[in-house]
ROVEXMAR-835341 format. One line per field, with one value per residue (C-alpha): residue in three letters; z, x, y negated. Coordinates in Angstrom, 1 decimal, decimal comma, m for minus. Layout:
residues N
code: (ALA/...)
c3: (Z/...)
c1: (X/...)
c2: (Y/...)
//
This chain:
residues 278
code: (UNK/UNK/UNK/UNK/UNK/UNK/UNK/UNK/UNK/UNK/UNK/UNK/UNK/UNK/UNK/UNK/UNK/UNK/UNK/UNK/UNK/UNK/UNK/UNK/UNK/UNK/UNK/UNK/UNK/UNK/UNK/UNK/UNK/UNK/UNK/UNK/UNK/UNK/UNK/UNK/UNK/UNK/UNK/UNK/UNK/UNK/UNK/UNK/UNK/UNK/UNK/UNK/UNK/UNK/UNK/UNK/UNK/UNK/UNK/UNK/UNK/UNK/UNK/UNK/UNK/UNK/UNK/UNK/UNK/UNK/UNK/UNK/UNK/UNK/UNK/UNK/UNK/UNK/UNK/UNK/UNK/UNK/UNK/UNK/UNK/UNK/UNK/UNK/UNK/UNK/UNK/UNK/UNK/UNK/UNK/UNK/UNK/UNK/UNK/UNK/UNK/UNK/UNK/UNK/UNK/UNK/UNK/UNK/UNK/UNK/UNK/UNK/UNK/UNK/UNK/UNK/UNK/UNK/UNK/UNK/UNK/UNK/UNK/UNK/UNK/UNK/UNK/UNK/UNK/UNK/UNK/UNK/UNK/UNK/UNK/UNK/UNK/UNK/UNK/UNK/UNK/UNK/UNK/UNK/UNK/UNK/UNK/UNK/UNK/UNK/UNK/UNK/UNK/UNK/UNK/UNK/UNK/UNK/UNK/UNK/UNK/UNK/UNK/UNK/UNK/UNK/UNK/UNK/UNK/UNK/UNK/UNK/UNK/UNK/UNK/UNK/UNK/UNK/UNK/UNK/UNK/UNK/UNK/UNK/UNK/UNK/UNK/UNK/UNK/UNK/UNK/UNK/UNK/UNK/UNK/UNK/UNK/UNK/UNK/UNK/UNK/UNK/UNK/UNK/UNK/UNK/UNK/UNK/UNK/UNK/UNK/UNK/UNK/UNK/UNK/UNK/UNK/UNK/UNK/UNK/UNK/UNK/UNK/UNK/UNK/UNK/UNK/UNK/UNK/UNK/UNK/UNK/UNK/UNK/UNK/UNK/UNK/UNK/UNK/UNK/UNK/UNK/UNK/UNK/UNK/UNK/UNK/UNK/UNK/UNK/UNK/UNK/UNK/UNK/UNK/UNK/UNK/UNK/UNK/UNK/UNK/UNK/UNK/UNK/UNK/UNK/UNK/UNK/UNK/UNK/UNK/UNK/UNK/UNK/UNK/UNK/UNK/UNK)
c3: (0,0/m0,4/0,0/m3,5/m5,5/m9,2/m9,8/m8,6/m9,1/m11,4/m9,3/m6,1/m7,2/m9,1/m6,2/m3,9/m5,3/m4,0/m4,7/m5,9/m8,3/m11,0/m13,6/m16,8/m14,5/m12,8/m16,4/m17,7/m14,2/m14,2/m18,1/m17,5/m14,7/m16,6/m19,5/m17,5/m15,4/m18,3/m20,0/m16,7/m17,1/m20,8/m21,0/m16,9/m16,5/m14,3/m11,7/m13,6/m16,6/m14,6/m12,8/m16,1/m17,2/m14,2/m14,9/m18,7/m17,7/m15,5/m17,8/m20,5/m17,8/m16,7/m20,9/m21,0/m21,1/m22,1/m25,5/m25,9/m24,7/m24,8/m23,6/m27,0/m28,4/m27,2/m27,9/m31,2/m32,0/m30,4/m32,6/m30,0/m31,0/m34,5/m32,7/m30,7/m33,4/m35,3/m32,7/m32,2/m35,8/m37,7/m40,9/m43,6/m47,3/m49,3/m46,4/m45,8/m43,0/m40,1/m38,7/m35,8/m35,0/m34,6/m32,1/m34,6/m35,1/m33,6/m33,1/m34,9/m38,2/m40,1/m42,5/m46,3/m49,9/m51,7/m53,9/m51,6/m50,5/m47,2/m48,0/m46,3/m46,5/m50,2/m49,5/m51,0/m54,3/m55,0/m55,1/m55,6/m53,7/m54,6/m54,1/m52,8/m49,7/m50,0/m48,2/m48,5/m51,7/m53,3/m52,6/m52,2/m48,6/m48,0/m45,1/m44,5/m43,1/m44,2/m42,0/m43,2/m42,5/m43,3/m42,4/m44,7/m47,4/m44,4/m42,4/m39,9/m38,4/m37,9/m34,1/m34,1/m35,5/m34,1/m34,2/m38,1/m40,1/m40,5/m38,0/m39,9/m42,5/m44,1/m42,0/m43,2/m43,0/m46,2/m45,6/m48,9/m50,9/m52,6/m54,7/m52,0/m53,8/m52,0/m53,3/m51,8/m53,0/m50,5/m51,2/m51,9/m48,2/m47,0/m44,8/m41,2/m38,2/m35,0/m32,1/m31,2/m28,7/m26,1/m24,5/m26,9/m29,8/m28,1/m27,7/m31,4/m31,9/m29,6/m31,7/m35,6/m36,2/m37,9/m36,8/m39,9/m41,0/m44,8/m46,4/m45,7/m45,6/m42,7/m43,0/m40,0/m41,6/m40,1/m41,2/m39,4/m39,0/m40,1/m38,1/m37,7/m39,7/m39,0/m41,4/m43,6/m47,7/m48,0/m50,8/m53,6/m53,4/m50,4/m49,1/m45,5/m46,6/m45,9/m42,6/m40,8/m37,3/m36,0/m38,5/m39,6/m43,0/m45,3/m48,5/m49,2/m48,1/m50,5/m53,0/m56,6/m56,9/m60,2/m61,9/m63,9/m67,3/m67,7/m64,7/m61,7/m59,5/m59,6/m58,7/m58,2/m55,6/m56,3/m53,0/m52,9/m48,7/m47,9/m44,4/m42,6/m40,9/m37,1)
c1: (0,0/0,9/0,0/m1,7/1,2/0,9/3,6/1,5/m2,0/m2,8/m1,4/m2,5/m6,1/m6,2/m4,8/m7,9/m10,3/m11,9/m10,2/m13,8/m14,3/m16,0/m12,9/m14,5/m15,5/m11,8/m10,5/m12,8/m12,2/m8,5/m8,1/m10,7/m8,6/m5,2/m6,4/m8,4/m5,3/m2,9/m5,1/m4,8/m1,4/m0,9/m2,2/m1,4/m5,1/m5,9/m8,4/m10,8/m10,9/m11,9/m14,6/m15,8/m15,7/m17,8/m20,2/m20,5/m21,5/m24,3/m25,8/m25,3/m27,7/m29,9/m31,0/m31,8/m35,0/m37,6/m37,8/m33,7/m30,6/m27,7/m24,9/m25,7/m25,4/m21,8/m20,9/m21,8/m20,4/m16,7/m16,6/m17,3/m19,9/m18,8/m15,7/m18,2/m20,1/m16,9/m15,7/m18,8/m19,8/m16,3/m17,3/m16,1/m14,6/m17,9/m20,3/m22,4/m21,2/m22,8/m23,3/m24,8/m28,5/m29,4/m32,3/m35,1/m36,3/m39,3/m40,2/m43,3/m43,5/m46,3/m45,6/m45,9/m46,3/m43,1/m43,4/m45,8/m44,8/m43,8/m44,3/m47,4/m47,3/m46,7/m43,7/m40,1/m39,0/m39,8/m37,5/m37,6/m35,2/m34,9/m32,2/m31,5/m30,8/m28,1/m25,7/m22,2/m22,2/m24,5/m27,9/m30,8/m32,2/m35,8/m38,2/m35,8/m37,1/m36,4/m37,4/m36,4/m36,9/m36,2/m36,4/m39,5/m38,7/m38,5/m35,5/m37,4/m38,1/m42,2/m41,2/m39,8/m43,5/m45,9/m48,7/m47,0/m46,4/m48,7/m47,9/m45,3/m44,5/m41,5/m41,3/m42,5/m40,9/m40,9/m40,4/m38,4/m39,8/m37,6/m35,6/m34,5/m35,7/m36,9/m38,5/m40,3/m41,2/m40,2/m38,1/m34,8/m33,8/m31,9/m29,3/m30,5/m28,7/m28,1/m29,6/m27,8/m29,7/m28,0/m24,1/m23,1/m24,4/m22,0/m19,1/m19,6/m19,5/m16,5/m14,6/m15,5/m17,8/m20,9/m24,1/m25,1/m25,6/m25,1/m28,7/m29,2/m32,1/m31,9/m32,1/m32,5/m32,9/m33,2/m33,3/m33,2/m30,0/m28,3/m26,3/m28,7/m27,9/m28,3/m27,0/m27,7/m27,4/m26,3/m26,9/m24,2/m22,6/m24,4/m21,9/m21,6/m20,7/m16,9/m18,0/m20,8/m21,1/m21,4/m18,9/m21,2/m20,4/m18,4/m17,5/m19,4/m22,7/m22,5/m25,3/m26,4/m29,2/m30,3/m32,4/m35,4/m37,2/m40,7/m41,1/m42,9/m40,9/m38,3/m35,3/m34,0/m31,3/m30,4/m28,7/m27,8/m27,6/m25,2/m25,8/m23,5/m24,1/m24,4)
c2: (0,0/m3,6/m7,0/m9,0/m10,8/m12,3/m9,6/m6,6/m7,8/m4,6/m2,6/m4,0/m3,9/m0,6/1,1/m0,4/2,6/5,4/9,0/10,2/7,4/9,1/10,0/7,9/5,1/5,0/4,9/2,1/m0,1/0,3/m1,0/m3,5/m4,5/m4,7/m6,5/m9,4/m9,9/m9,9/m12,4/m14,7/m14,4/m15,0/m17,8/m19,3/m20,1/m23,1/m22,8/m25,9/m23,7/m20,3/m22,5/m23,9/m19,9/m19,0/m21,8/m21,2/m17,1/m18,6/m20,6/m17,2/m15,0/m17,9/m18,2/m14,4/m13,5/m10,5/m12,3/m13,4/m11,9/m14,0/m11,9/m10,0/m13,1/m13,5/m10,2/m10,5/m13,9/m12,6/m9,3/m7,1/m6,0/m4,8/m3,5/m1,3/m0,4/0,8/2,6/4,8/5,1/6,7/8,4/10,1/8,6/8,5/7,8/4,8/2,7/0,5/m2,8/m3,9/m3,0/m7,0/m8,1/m7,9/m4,4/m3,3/0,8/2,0/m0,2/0,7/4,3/2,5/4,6/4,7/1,4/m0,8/m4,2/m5,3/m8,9/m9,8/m13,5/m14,1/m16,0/m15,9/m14,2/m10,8/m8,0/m4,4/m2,0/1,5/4,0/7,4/9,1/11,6/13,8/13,9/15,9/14,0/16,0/13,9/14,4/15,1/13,8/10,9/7,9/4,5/1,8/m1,7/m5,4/m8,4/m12,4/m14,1/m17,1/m19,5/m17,5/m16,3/m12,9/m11,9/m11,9/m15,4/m16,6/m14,5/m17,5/m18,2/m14,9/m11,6/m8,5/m6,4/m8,8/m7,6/m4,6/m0,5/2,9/5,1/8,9/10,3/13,2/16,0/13,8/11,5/8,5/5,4/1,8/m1,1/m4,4/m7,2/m10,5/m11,6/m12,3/m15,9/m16,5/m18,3/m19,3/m17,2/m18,9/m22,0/m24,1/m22,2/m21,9/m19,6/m21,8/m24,7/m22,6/m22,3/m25,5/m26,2/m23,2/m25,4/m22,3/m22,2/m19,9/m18,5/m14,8/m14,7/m12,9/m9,2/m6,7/m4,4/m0,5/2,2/5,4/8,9/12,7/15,8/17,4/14,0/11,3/8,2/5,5/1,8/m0,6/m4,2/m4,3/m8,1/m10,2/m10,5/m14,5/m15,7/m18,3/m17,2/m13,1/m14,4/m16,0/m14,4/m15,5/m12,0/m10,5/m7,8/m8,0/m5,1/m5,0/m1,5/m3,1/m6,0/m5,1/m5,7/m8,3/m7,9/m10,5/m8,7/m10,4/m9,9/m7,2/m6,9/m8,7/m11,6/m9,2/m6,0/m4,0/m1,0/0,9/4,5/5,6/8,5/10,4/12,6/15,5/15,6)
//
């Protein structure tokens, strides 16, 4: 045992707990430990700005609420999030990857017929998206469900405006038949801002960074026997794709936005999803 010194402060610390610490917990503590006090050190913090630290973490919790969660927020915004994500979702050459789940999906979306239209407000510029859902050797998957949604013309998601848009607008799940093949009619989405009215929105701000996510349509799809998948297609030259403010962009989920003559809708996106086995 010994007394708390800048020198031994990891040490000192780590050494304080319990023999039956639970093993996973003891690990997680002890590098959590390590790396906050090495970052004290780094960078010789003064007492004002840890203070300043404390009270900018205070007002974080004291904006959380059933509706907004801000420490999501701030994970997001710092790439932890992604980093997270990455982590737990490693797959193979070939294989769709992920991005973060975002705080806008909501369980249960109304079941659609391949082809109907999510669009319930009449807003924004229609788009088809079709594809396939395959496996890893390119065999279209059956009884997969595809549940997608979307921001409407005006940037906003259903839940944001639920005295403004329709229940569900731009929201369905489509379950695939034998040739794996989805499509639905929605619109071409458009970028928006994060939520910046908050301290994570100033922090922004105090960094010269923006709060925009660059235009994406989200997609959460699921098959038995198959490794959930939950992941964005983003529109093709949106100006923010190289700057999204939770860094949830990659270059695999940058899709074709096709522009369509004389069809039934302003655009198409063409997206082929590929599932890995669990």
């Amino acid at each position: 045992m010994s007394y708390f010194t800048e020198t031994n402060s990891v040490e000192t610390v780590n050494a304080r707990m319990g023999a039956q610490t639970d093993p996973r917990l003891a690990e997680i503590m002890s590098s959590l430990v390590k790396h906050l006090h090495g970052f004290a050190k780094d960078v010789s913090l003064t007492q004002e700005e840890w203070d300043f630290a404390i009270g900018f973490l205070t007002r974080t919790g004291q904006m959380c609420s059933g509706e907004r969660q801000e420490f999501i927020l701030l994970s997001d915004v710092l790439g932890f999030s992604m980093l997270v994500d990455a982590i737990n979702n490693r797959r193979p050459e070939g294989a769709t990857e992920n991005t973060v789940f975002g705080p806008f999906h909501v369980a249960d979306a109304p079941i659609r017929q391949m082809g109907d239209s999510i669009n319930l407000d009449g807003k924004g510029e229609s788009c088809l998206f079709e594809g396939r859902v395959l496996d890893l050797d390119g065999h279209p998957i059956e009884g997969a469900s595809v549940d997608v949604w979307s921001d409407n013309a005006d940037g906003y998601y259903d839940v944001q405006q639920p005295d403004i848009q329709p229940k569900w607008n731009n929201r369905g799940r489509f379950i695939t038949a034998a040739d794996g093949h989805y499509s639905f009619v929605g619109i071409k989405p458009v970028s928006y801002p994060i939520p910046d009215d908050g301290p994570v929105g100033k922090m922004l701000g105090q960094l010269g960074r923006h709060p925009y996510r660059p235009a994406h349509m989200h997609y959460l799809i699921t098959a038995p026997g198959y490794q959930k998948l939950v992941t964005h297609t983003f529109v093709g030259g949106d100006e923010y794709l190289e700057s999204d403010a939770v860094f949830g962009v990659k270059t695999t989920l940058i899709a074709p936005y096709e522009k369509v003559d004389n069809g039934e809708t302003l655009w198409r996106s063409p997206f082929d999803f590929v599932l890995v086995p669990r």
